[in-house]
C-alpha positions in Angstrom: 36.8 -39.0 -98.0 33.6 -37.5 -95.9 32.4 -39.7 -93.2 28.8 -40.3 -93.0 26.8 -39.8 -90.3 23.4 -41.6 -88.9 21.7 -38.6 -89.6 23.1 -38.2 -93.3 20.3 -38.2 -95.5 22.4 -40.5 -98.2 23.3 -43.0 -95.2 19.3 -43.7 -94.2 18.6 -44.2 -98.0 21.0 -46.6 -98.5 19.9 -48.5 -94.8 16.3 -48.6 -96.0 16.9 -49.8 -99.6 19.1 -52.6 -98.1 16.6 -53.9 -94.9 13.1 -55.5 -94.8 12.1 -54.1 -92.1 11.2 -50.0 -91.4 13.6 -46.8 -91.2 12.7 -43.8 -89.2 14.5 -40.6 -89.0 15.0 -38.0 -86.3 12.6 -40.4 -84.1 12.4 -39.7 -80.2 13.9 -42.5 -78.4 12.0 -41.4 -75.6 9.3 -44.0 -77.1 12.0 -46.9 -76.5 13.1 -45.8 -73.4 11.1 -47.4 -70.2 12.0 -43.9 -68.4 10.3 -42.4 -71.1 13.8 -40.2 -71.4 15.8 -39.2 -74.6 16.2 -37.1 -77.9 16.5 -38.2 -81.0 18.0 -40.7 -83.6 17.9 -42.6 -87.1 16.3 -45.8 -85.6 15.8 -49.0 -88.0 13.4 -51.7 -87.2 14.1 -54.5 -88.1 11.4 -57.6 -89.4 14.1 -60.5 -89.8 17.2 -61.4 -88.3 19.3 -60.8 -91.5 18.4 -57.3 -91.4 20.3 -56.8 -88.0 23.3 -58.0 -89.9 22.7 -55.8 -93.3 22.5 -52.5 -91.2 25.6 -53.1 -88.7 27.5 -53.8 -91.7 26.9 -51.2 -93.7 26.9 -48.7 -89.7 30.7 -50.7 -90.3 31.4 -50.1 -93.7 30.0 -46.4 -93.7 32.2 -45.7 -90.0 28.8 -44.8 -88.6 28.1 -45.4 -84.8 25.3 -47.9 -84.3 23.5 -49.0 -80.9 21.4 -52.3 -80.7 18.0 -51.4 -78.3 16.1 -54.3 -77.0 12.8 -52.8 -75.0 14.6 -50.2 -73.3 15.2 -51.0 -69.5 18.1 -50.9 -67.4 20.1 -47.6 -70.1 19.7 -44.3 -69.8 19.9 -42.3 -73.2 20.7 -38.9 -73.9 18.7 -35.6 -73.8 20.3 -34.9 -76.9 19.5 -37.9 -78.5 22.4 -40.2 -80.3 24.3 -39.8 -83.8 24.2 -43.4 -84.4 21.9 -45.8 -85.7 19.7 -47.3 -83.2 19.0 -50.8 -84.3 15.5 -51.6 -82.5 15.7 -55.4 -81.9 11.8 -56.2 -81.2 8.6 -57.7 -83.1 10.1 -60.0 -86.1 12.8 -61.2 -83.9 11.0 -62.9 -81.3 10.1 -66.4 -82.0 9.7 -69.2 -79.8 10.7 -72.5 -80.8 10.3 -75.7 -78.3 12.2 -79.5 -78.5 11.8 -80.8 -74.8 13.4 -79.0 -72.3 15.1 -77.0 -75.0 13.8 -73.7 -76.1 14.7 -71.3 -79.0 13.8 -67.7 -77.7 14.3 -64.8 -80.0 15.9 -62.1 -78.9 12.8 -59.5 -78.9 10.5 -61.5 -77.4 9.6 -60.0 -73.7 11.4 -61.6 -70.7 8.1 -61.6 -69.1 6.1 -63.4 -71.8 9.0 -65.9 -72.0 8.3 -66.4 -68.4 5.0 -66.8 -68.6 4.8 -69.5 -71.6 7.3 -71.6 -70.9 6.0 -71.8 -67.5 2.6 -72.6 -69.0 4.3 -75.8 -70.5 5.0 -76.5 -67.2 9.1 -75.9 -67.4 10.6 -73.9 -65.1 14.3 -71.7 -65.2 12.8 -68.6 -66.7 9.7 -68.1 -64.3 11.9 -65.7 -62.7 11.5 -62.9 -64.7 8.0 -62.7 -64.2 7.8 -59.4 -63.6 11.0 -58.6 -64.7 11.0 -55.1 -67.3 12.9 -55.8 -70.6 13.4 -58.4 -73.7 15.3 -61.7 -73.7 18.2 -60.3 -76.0 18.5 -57.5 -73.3 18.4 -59.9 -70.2 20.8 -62.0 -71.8 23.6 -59.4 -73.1 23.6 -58.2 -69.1 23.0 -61.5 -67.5 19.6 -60.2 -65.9 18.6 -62.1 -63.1 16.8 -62.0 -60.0 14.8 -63.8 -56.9 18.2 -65.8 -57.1 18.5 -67.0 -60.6 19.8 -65.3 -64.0 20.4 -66.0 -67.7 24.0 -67.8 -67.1 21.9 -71.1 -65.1 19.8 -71.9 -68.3 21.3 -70.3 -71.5 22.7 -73.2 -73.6 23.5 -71.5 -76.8 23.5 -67.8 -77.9 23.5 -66.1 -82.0 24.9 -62.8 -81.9 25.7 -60.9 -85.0 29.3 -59.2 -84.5 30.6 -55.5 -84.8 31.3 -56.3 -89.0 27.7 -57.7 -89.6 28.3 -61.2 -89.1 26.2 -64.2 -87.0 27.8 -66.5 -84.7 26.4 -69.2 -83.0 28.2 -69.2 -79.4 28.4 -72.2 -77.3 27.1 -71.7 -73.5 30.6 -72.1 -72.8 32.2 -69.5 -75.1 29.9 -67.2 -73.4 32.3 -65.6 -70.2 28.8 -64.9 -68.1 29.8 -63.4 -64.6 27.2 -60.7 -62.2 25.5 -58.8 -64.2 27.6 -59.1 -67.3 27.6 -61.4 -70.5 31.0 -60.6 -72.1 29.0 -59.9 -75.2 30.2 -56.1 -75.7 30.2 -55.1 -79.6 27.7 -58.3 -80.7 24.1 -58.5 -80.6 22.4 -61.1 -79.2 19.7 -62.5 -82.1 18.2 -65.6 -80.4 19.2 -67.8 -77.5 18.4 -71.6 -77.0 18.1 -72.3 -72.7 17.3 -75.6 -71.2 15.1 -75.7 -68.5 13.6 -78.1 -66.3 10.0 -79.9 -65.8 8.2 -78.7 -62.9 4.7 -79.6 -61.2 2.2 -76.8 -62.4 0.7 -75.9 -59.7 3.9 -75.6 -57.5 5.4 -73.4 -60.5 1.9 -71.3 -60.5 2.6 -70.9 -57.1 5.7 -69.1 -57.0 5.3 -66.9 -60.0 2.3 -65.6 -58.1 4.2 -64.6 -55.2 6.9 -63.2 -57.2 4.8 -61.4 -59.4 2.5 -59.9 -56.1 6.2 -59.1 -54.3 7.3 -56.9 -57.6 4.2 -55.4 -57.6 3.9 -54.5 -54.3 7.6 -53.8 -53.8 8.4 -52.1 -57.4 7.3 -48.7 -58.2 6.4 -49.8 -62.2 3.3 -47.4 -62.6 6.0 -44.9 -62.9 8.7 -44.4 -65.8 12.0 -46.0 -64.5 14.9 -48.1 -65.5 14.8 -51.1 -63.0 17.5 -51.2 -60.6 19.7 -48.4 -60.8 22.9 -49.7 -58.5 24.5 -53.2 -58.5 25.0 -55.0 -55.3 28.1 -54.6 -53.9 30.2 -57.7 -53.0 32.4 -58.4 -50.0 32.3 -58.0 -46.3 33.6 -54.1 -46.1 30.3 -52.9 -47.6 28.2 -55.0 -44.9 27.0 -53.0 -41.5 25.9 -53.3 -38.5 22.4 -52.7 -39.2 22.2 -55.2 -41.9 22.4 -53.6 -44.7 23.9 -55.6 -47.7 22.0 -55.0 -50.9 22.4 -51.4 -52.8 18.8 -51.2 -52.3 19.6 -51.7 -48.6 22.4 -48.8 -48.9 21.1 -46.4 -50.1 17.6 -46.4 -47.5 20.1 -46.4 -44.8 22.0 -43.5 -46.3 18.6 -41.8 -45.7 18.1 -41.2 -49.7 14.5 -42.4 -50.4 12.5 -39.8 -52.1 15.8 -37.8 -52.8 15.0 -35.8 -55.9 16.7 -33.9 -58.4 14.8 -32.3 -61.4 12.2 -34.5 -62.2 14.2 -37.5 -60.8 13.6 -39.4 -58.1 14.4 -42.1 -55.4 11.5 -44.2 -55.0 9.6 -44.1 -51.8 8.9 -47.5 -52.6 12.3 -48.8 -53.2 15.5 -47.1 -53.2 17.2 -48.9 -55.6 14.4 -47.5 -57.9 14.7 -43.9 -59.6 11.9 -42.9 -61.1 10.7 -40.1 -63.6 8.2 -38.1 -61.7 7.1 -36.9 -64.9 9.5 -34.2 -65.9 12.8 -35.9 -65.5 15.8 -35.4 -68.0 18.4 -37.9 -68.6 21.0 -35.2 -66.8 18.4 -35.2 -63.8 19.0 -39.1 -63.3 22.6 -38.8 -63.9 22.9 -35.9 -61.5 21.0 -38.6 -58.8 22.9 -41.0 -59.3 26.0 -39.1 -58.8 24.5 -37.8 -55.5 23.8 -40.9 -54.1 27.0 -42.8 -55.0 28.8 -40.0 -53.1 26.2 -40.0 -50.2 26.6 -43.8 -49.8 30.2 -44.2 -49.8 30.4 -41.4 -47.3 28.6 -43.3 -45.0 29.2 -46.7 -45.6 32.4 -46.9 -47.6 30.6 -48.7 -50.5 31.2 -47.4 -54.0 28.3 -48.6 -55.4 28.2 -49.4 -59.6 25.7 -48.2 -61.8 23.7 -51.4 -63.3 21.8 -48.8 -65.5 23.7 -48.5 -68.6 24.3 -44.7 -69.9 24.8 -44.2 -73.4 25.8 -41.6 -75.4 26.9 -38.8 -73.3 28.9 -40.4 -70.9 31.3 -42.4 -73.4 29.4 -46.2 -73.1 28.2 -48.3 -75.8 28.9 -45.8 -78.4 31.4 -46.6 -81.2 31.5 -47.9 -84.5 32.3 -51.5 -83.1 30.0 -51.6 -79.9 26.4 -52.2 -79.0 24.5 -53.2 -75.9 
């Protein structure tokens, strides 16, 4: 029997005659990418949660790779694009749904805009990610978090469909959330229910400002880039003398802001920040990355992890049975 691939022909007729929402072929993911970096795919968009299902199962059925893309942060993809289909989770699938302190977010909706109206309604937990890059499903699947809080404090409830196509309705519980990871690997995260708790307004107003005026101040987002690059290390035989303790932190002390390679770049404004100076390549970032997790542990012994996920290439996220 021939195997189909995402770029068969037959394969993207049968995915569009089957889904609601839109198929495109030999589309630049580039577009989907927040680094603005990558070749290449069959990318379906869906308009209802059901199609998420229909197009993973027949990904399954067919032995076709398949990637589930929220709004593109924190991943790296390919120069040479991906033979798998990219399954765009965005408009259609993102909802919001309110019974007290219980929300029902969809998984496309933007982290920020989830921020910013359920902080409206006075309710705080996700205020957060006010300025944080990326969709809720995303933030979710990697346990996003920052200025001290993440997804694993408020999520309740999350629907994933699974690597056959199917939906499952996962109790906060069943859900093994550590740093920086969900335990989601090979499901897609369709909608999440969080509780969060009431807050005076303009105390909550308050903070988001300041949060929102540090990220801008201390972010370099006018330019193409992922978010942060590096997790934090954890334990004492990472911490210095000088102070250092956040990857951040590590890599300015190595000496590494406004390292470059290609079109690649350490910020200037934050080093745990690579951005695309315009002409980067996916093998540009890799090949800084690489640099500056030998350069670090050189000097402070630190190994530090990659929080950006690459796919394709590099082996990640890229199977019939896997998304992220």
């Amino acid at each position: 029997m021939v195997r189909l691939t995402a770029r068969d022909p037959a394969f993207a007729r049968a995915v569009r005659s089957k889904v609601r929402g839109e198929l495109r072929e030999e589309e630049s993911l580039a577009r989907y990418s927040t680094y603005r970096i990558g070749g290449t795919a069959t990318v379906v968009l869906p308009a209802v949660g059901e199609d998420v299902g229909i197009a993973i199962r027949m990904a399954h059925e067919a032995g076709v790779p398949w990637f589930a893309l929220g709004l593109g942060s924190n991943i790296l993809l390919p120069d040479e694009g991906l033979d798998a289909l990219v399954i765009r989770i965005g408009k259609g699938l993102d909802g919001v749904r309110q019974e007290g302190e219980r929300w029902t977010l969809g998984a496309g909706l933007p982290a920020p805009l989830a921020a910013r109206r359920t902080a409206a309604a006075g309710f705080a937990g996700l205020h957060v990610f006010v300025g944080v890059p990326g969709s809720v499903g995303g933030g979710v699947y990697m346990n996003a978090g920052c200025h001290g809080g993440d997804w694993a404090e408020v999520v309740e409830q999350v629907t994933v469909v699974d690597a056959t196509g199917r939906d499952q309705a996962l109790a906060r519980a069943e859900v093994p959330f550590t740093y920086r990871r969900s335990g989601l690997e090979g499901r897609v995260v369709l909608e999440t229910v969080v509780r969060l708790r009431a807050e005076v307004q303009p105390e909550l107003d308050e903070q988001i400002a300041e949060m929102f005026e540090w990220r801008q101040r201390g972010t370099p987002f006018n330019q193409p880039c992922c978010g942060s690059v590096f997790k934090n290390p954890s334990g004492p035989s990472w911490q210095r003398e000088d102070g250092t303790r956040t990857a951040g932190q590590l890599v300015e002390a190595a000496g590494l802001k406004g390292t470059q390679v290609g079109g690649a770049q350490v910020s200037p404004m934050h080093a745990n920040y690579f951005v695309n100076t315009g002409t980067a390549t996916a093998a540009d970032v890799r090949a800084l990355i690489d640099r500056v997790q030998l350069e670090v542990e050189a000097k402070f012994g630190a190994r530090l992890e990659p929080e950006v996920k690459l796919i394709g290439t590099w082996g990640e996220y890229l199977n019939p049975d896997s998304s992220s």
